[in-house]
N, C-alpha and C positions, 0 to 999 in steps of 0.2 A: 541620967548616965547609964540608967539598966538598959537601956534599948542599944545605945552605942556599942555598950561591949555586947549586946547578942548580937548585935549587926557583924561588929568588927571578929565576933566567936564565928561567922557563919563565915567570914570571909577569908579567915586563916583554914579553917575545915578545908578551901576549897585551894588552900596555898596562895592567897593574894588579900595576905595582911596589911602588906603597906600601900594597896590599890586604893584609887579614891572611887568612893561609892558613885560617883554620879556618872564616871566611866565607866562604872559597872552594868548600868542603867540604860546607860545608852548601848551599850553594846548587847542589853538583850535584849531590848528594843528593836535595835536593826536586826538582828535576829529572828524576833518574832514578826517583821515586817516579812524578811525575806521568807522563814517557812508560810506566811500567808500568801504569797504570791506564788509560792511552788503549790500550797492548798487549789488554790482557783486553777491552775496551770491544769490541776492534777484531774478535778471537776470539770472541767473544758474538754479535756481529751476524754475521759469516763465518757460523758455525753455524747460526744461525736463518737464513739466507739460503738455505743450505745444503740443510734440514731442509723451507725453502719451495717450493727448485726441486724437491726429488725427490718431493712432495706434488704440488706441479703435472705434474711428468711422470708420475707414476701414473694421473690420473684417476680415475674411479667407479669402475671396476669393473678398476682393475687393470690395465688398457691400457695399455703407455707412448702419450705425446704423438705419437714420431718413428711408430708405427705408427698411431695414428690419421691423424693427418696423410697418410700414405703410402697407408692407406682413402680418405678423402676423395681424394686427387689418381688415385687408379683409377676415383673413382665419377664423379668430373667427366670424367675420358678417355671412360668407357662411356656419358656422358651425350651427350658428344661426337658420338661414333659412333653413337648411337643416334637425335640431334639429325638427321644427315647423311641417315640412311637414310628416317627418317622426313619429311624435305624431298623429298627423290626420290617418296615415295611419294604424296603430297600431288600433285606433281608430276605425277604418273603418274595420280593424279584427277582434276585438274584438269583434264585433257587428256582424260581419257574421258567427263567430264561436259557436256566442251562439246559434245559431238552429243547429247545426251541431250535431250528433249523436257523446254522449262521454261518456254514462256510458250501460254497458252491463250486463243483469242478466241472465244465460243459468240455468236449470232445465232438467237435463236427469230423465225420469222414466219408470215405468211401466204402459202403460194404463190399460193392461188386465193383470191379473194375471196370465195366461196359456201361454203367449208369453214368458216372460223373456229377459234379457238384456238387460231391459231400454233402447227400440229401440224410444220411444217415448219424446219428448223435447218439452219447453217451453224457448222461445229468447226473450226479453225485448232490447228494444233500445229505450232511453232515450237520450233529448239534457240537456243541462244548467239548463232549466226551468223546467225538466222532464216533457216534452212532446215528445211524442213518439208513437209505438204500441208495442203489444204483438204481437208474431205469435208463435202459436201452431201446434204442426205436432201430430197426434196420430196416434200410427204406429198398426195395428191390423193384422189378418190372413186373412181379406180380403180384406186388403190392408192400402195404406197410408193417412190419411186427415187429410188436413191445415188448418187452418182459421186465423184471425190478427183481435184487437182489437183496438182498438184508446185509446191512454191516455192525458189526457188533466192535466197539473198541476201534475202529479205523483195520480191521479183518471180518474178509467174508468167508461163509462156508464153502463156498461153490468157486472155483478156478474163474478168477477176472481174464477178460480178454484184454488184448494189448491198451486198448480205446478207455477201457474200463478203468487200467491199471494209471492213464494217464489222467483223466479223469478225479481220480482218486489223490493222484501224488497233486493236484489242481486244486483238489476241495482241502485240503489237508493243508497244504504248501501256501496256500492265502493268494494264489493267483488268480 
């Protein structure tokens, strides 16, 4: 009779004094049926999960993930570095291109009115900063002559001729 009342003491503790034990029995039975089926449920998925991550961290060809990963974050650093250098360098164009000859004003005309054919030209060579020369050629019947002017700032020292002055608004004005 000692065991009955510790039985019937454990099942009033639990509020179900007047419950018959064998319903109590069964019901943690099926209980412990069901958390075993959510156990295996729980181990099934683990595994495939499992089975997913080491498939994702292999990659195509075998690679784990951590050293790709660890490729890519070197090739962005040497991108980096390679980005820097090549700003400088650009830089360092930029800077020699601007004296470099890039806007052109040409002027064919007539020196002498008895020649014809606008054998005579005005050449304008201009950098960045227009600076540059003129060079004049006047072509006559007794022949050919040159001369070059210095411009400083897109201004010369010396009075441009008309030829000269169009020339210039040519090399300047991007025509």
């Amino acid at each position: 009779m000692g065991t009955e009342t510790a039985k019937k003491g454990i099942l009033e503790l639990l509020g179900l004094g007047n419950a018959d034990t064998g319903w109590f029995f069964i019901v943690v039975t099926l209980l412990l049926v069901v958390l075993l089926i959510v156990l295996i449920v729980m181990i099934v998925k683990n595994n495939e999960l499992k089975r997913r991550y080491q498939k994702f961290m292999q990659g195509s060809k075998a690679v784990s993930l951590e050293g790709e990963i660890q490729h890519l974050i070197s090739d962005v650093e040497k991108l980096k570095k390679d980005s820097r250098a090549y700003a400088n360098d650009i830089d360092l164009l930029f800077k020699k291109h601007e004296s470099a000859i890039q806007k052109m004003g040409l002027v064919k005309y007539d020196a002498f009115k008895e020649m014809g054919g606008n054998m005579s030209f005005c050449l304008v060579l201009l950098d960045e900063n227009d600076n540059g020369f003129v060079i004049n050629s006047v072509h006559s019947s007794n022949g050919c002559y040159s001369y070059s002017k210095r411009i400083r700032n897109g201004k010369c020292d010396i009075d441009l001729s008309a030829e000269e002055q169009e020339a210039m608004r040519r090399a300047i004005g991007g025509e």
